[in-house]
ZAKE-431095 format. One line per 8 residues: number of its first residue (from 1); their letters; for each residue x, y, z of N, C-alpha, C. Coordinates in steps of 0.02 Angstrom, whole numbers, padded with zeros to 5 digits. Example, Ala and Ser with C-alpha at 12.3 -4.5 7.8 and 13.67 -1.06 7.14 Angstrom:
% residues 2
1	as	00660 -00284 00390 00615 -00225 00390 00660 -00165 00390 ~ 00642 -00112 00354 00684 -00053 00357 00645 00002 00394
% end
This chain:
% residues 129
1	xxxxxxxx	-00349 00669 00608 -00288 00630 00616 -00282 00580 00558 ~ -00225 00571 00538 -00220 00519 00483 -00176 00432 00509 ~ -00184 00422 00516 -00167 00352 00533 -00136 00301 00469 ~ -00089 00283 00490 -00038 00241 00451 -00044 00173 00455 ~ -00067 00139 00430 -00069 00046 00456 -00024 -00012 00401 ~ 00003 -00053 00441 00034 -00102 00403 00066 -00091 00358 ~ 00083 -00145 00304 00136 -00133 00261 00151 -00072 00243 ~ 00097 -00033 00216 00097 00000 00178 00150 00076 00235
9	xxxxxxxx	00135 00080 00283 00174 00118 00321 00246 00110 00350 ~ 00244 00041 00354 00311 00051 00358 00340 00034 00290 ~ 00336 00043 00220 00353 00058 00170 00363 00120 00159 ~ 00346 00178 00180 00361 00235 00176 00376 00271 00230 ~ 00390 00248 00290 00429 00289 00348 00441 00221 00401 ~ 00490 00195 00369 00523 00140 00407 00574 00149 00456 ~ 00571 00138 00508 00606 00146 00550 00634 00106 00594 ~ 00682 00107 00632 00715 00070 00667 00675 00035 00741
17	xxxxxxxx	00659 -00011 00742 00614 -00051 00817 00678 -00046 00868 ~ 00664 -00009 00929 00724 -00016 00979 00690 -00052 01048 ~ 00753 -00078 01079 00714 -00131 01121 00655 -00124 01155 ~ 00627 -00046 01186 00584 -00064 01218 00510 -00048 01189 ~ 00533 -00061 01116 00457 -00087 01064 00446 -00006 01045 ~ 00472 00056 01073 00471 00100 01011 00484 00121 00963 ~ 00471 00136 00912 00494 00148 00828 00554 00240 00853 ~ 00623 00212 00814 00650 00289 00817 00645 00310 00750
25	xxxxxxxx	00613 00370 00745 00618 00386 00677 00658 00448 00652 ~ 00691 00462 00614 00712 00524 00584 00700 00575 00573 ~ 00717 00637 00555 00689 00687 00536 00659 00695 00478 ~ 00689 00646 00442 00648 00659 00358 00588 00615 00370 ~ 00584 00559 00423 00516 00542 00427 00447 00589 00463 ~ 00477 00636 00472 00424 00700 00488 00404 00730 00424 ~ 00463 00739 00388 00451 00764 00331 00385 00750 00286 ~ 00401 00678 00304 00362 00616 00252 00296 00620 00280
33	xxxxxxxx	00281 00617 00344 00217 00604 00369 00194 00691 00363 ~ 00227 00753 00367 00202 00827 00359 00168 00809 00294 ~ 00206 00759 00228 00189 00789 00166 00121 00729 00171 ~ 00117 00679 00182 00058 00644 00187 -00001 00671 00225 ~ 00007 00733 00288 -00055 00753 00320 -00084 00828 00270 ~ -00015 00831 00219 -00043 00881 00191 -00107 00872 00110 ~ -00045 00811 00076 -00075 00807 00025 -00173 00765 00042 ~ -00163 00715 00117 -00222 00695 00118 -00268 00763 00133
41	xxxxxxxx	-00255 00816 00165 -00306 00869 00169 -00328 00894 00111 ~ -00299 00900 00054 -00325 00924 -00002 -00362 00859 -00082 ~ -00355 00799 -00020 -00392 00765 -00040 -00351 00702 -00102 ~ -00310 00706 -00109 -00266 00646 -00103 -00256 00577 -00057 ~ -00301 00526 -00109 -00294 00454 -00079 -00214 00426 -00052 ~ -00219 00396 00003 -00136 00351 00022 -00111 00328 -00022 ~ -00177 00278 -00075 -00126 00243 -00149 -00099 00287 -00190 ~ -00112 00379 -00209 -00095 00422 -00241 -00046 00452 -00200
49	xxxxxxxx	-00028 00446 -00128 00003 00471 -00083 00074 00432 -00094 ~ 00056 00376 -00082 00088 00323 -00112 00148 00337 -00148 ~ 00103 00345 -00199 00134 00354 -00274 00172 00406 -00282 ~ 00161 00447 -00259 00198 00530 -00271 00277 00540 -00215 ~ 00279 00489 -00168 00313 00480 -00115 00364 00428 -00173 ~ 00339 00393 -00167 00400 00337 -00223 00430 00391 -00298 ~ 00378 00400 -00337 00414 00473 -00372 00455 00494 -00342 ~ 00452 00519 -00288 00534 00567 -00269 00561 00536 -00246
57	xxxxxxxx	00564 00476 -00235 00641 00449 -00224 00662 00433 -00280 ~ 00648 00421 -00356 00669 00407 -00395 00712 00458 -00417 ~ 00769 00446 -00476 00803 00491 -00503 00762 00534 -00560 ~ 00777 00588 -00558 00731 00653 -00618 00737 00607 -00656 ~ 00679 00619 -00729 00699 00592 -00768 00619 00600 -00815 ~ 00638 00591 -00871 00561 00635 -00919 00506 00588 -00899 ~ 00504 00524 -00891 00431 00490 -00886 00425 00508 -00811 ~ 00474 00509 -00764 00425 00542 -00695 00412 00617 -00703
65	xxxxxxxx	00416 00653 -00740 00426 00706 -00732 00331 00708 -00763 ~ 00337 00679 -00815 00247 00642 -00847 00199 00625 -00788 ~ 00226 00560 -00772 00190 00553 -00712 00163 00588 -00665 ~ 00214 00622 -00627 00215 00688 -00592 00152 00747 -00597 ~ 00174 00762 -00680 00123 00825 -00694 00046 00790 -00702 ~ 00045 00711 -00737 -00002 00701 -00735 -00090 00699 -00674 ~ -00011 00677 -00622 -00057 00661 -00566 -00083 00748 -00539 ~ -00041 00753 -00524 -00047 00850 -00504 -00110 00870 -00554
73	xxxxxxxx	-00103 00867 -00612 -00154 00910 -00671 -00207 00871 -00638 ~ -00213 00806 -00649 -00284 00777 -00601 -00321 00799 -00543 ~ -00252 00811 -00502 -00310 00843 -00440 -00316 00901 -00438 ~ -00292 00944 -00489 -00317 01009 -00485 -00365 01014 -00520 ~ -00392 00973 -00573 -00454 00959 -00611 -00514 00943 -00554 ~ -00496 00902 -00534 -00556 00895 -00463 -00549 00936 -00417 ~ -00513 00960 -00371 -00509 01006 -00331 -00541 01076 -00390 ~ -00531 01087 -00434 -00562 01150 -00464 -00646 01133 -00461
81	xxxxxxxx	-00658 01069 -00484 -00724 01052 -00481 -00756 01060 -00423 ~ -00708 01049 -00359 -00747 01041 -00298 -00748 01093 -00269 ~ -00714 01173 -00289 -00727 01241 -00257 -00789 01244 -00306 ~ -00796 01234 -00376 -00836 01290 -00403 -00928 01230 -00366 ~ -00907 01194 -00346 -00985 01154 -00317 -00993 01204 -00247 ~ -00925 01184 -00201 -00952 01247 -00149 -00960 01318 -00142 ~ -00929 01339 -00208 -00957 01405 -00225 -01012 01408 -00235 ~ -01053 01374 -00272 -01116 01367 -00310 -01146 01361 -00232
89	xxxxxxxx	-01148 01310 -00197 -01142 01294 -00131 -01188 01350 -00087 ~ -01114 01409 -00075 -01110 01440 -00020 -01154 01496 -00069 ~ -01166 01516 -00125 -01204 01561 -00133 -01313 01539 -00159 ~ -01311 01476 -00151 -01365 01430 -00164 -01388 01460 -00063 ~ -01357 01442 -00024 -01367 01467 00036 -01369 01516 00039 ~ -01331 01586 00019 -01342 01636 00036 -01409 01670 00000 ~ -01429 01647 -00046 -01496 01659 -00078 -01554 01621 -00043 ~ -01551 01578 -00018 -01598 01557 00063 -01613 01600 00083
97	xxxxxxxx	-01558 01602 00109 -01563 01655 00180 -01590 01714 00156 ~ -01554 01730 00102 -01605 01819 00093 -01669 01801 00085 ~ -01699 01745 00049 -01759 01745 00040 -01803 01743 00117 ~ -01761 01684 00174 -01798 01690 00238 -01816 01755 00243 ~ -01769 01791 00250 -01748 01865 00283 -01815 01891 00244 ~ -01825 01893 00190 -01856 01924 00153 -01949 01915 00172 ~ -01938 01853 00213 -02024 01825 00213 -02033 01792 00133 ~ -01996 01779 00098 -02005 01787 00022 -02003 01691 -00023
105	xxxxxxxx	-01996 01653 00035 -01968 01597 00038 -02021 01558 -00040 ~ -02104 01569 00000 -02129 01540 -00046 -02127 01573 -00118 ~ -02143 01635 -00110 -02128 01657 -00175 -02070 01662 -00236 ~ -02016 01628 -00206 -01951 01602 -00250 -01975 01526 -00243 ~ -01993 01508 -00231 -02003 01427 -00245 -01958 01406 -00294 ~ -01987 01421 -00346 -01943 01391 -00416 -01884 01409 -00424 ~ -01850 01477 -00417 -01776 01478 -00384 -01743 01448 -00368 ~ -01792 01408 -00301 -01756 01373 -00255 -01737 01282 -00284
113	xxxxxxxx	-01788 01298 -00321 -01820 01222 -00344 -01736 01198 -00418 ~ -01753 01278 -00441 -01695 01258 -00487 -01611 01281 -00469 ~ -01620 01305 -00403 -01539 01300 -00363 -01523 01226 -00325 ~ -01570 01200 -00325 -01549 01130 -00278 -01538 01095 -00346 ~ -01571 01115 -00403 -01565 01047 -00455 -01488 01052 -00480 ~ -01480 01119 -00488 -01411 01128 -00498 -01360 01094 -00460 ~ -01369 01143 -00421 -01328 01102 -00344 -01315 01025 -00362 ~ -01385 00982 -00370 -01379 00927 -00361 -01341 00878 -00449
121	xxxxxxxx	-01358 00916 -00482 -01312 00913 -00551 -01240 00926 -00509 ~ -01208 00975 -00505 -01130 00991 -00507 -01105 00935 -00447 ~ -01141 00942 -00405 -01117 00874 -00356 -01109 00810 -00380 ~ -01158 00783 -00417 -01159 00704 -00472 -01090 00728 -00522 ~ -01073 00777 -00553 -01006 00759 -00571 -00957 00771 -00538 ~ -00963 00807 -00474 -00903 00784 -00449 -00909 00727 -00416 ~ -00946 00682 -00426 -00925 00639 -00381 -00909 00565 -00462 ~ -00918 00586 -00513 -00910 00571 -00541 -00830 00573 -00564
129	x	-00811 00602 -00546 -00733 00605 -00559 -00693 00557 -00516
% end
């Protein structure tokens, strides 16, 4: 669940207070909160949520259009970073497991020794981003 608090929410899906203290809201404020539960799933902060929400209400125009691609090219730079870690990931595990399977565990040792270091490299830059 994503949760909306204070200013910052009713800055971007403001709505009308009716007397008996519930908010009526619109249809485009569905809109607004669909595109906020979406972009936070793929890992987009509220202040970048923020930001990309005020972009479109602005008129087209070449420096948002900059802005725009900039922010986008960013998280597809990290989001690319963060499949190829759980790729690395999910096949660092699946080489476990064959080795359990295998009885073979101790005898890959160093395998294993230099799949976690990896692992633990590609994770330090993404978190570095």
């Amino acid at each position: 669940h994503t949760r909306l608090q204070g200013d910052w929410s009713s800055d971007v899906c403001s709505s009308d207070l009716l007397k008996n203290g519930y908010r009526n809201y619109q249809a485009h404020h569905e809109q607004q909160i669909k595109s906020i539960i979406a972009l936070k799933s793929i890992g987009f902060s509220l202040i970048e949520i923020k930001n990309i929400l005020e972009l479109s209400q602005q008129p087209a125009s070449e420096n948002c259009n900059i802005l725009s691609n900039q922010l986008i090219d960013e998280k597809q730079a990290l989001i690319h970073q963060q499949i190829q870690l759980l790729e690395y990931g999910k096949n660092t595990l699946d080489h476990l497991k064959q080795y359990i399977k295998e009885n073979s565990f101790i005898e890959n040792q160093h395998n294993i020794e230099e799949m976690i270091e990896n692992l633990y490299q590609l994770s330090k830059q993404a978190k570095a981003q």
